[in-house]
N, C-alpha and C positions, 0 to 999 in steps of 0.2 A: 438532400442529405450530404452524402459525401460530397465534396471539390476538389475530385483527382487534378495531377498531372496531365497537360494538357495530350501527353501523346495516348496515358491511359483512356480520357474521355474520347478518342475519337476510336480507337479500340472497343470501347462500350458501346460505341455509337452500334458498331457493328453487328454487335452480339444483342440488343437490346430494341424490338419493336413495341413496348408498350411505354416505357419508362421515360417521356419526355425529358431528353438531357439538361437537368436543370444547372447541368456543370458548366456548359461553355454560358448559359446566362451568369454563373456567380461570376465566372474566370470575368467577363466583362463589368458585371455591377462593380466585381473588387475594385478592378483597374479608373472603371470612374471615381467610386468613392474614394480611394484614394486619390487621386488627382482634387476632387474635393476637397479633400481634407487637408491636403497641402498648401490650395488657396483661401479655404474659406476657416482651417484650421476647428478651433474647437466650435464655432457658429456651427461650420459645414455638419459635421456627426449629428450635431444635437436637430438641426434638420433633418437630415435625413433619418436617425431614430424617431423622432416624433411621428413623420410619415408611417413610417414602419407601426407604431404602436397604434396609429389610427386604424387604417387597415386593419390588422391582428386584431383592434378591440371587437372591431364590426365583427369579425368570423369569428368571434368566440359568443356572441351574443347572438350569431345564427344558430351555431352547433348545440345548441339548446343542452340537454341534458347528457350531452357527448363533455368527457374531458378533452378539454382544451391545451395541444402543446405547440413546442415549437422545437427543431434542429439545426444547431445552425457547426459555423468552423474556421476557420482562420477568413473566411471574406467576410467574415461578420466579427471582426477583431473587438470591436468598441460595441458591440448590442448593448444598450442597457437591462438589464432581466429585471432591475431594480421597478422601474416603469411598463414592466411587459406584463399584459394579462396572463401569459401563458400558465398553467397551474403543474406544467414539464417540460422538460429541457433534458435533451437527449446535444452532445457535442466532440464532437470529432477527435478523438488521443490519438489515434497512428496509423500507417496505411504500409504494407507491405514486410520488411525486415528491417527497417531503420526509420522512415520517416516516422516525426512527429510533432504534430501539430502546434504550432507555436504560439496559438492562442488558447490554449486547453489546460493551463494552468491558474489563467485569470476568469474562465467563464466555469470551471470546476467551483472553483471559490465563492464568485455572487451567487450560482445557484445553493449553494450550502448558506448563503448569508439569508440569501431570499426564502431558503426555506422549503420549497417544492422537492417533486420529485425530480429525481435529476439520474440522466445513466451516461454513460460513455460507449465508442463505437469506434470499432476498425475498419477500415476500408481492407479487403483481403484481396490476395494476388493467386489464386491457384496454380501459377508455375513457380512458386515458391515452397520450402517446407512449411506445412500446416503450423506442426509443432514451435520451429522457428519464430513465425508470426507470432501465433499465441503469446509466444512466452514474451514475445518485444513488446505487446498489449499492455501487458499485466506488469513488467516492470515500467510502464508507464502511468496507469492506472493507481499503482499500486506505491509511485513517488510523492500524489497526494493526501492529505487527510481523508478518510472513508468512513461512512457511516453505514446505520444500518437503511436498505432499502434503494441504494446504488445501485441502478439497473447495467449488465455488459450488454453491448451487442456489436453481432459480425454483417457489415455490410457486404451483402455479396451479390456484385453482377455485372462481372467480368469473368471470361472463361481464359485468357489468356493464353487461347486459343488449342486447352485441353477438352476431354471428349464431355457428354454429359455423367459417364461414372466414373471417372476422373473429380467430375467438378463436385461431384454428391459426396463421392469418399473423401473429397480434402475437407470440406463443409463438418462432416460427421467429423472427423478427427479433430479438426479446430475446436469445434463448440465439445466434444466431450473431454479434450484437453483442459479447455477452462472452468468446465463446471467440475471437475475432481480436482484442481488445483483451488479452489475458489469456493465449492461448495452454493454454486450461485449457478440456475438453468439457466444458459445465455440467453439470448433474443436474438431473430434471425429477420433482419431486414434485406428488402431485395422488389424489384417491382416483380409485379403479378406473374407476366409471362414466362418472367426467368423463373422465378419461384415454382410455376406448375411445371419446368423443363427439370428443374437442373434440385427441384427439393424433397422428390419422394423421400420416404423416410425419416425424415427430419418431425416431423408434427409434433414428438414432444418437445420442440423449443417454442415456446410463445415468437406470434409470426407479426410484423411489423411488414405490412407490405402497400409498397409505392402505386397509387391507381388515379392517374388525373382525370380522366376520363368521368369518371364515378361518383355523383356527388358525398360531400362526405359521410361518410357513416355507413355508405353502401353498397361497398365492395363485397364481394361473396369469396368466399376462402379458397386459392387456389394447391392442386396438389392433393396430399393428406393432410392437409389441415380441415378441422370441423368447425374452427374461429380464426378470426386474426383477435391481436394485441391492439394494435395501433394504425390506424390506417392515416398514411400523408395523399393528401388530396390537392395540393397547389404547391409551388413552389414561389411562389408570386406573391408579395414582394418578397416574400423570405419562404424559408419553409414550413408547411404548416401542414401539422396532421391532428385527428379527433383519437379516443380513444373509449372503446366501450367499456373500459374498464374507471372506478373509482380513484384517486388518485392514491390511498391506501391501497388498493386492490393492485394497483402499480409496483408501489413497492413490496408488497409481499412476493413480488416477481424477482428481488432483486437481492443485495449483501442480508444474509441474517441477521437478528442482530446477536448480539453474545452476551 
């Protein structure tokens, strides 16, 4: 999901034993793909997408009667969605109190062109204001075209080296920030471990949670949760999670419509 900064991913490293850092692998694919792409230019991408689409086709033809998605974020500048099975697309708008993702205006777009369900996602800093963040989300979010069934979600799992009811109250304040601004229950991504540490209390947010381990579909809901949302299962060759829910059933998790 997320592709922090590389001093935050080794900070996650820390705080994080179940959540295979799929960061320092993009931080690296990026850095080849580009180098790719600079020699092999538009040839280079359209190989490497098509791998990509291969892959994704086969796990989507496994996941049998599981919705099939994907998340991707600026190391995936050029994805095609156009060519991509996926039937959702969750992608990276901001991380902290200023960054923002600078490929999240052109993968916002093809998913509205393509049609699917499509949400956006923060990477959060809990030594940060809550509120701050939020609001630098949503005027991100909220600079492109929206429809109805736009899923938010807050990526959380980094502690930045606050306590666990530090980490829960900034979580709580975040996500009820955005859903009274918004009118929209966020979604709360985060892998399993950190999820059952650092998420009591949260369960009314639909739970998106990270479990490689697990084959897909088969994670068991950690914390107070009774379900998850969406469970990502590999991050290999890109990100890829199932979802037990319809892809209707998706957005009805997300922008009303009006």
């Amino acid at each position: 999901m997320l592709k922090p900064r590389f001093a935050t991913i080794i900070h996650s490293l820390q705080d994080r034993r179940d959540l295979p850092t799929k960061r320092l692998n993009f931080a690296v694919a990026g850095t080849i793909l580009a180098a790719t792409t600079a020699i092999a230019g538009v040839t280079g991408t359209a190989l490497t997408s098509s791998a990509v689409h291969s892959s994704t086709h086969e796990a989507q033809q496994e996941a049998g009667s599981l919705t099939y998605g994907l998340d991707v974020s600026n190391y995936q500048p050029h994805y095609d969605w156009n060519a991509s099975p996926a039937q959702f697309g969750i992608i990276k708008a901001t991380e902290g109190t200023s960054f923002r993702d600078a490929s999240f205006a052109r993968h916002w777009r093809e998913l509205g062109k393509k049609g699917i369900a499509r949400g956006a996602y923060h990477y959060g800093h809990p030594g940060n204001d809550p509120i701050a963040e939020a609001e630098h989300f949503l005027s991100v979010v909220d600079s492109q075209p929206g429809k109805p069934g736009d899923l938010l979600v807050l990526d959380l799992e980094t502690t930045d080296g606050k306590s666990v009811a530090e980490v829960n109250a900034w979580a709580k304040a975040w996500l009820a920030h955005v859903k009274a601004k918004t009118g929209i229950i966020p979604m709360l991504y985060s892998g399993w471990n950190f999820a059952n540490t650092y998420g009591k209390g949260l369960a009314e947010y639909p739970l998106w949670v990270a479990h490689y381990s697990k084959s897909k579909g088969t994670v068991t809901p950690p914390a107070d949760w009774k379900s998850w949302a969406i469970h990502q299962y590999s991050d290999s060759p890109i990100d890829q999670n199932v979802s037990a829910l319809t892809p209707d059933q998706l957005r009805d998790l997300g922008r009303p419509a009006t």
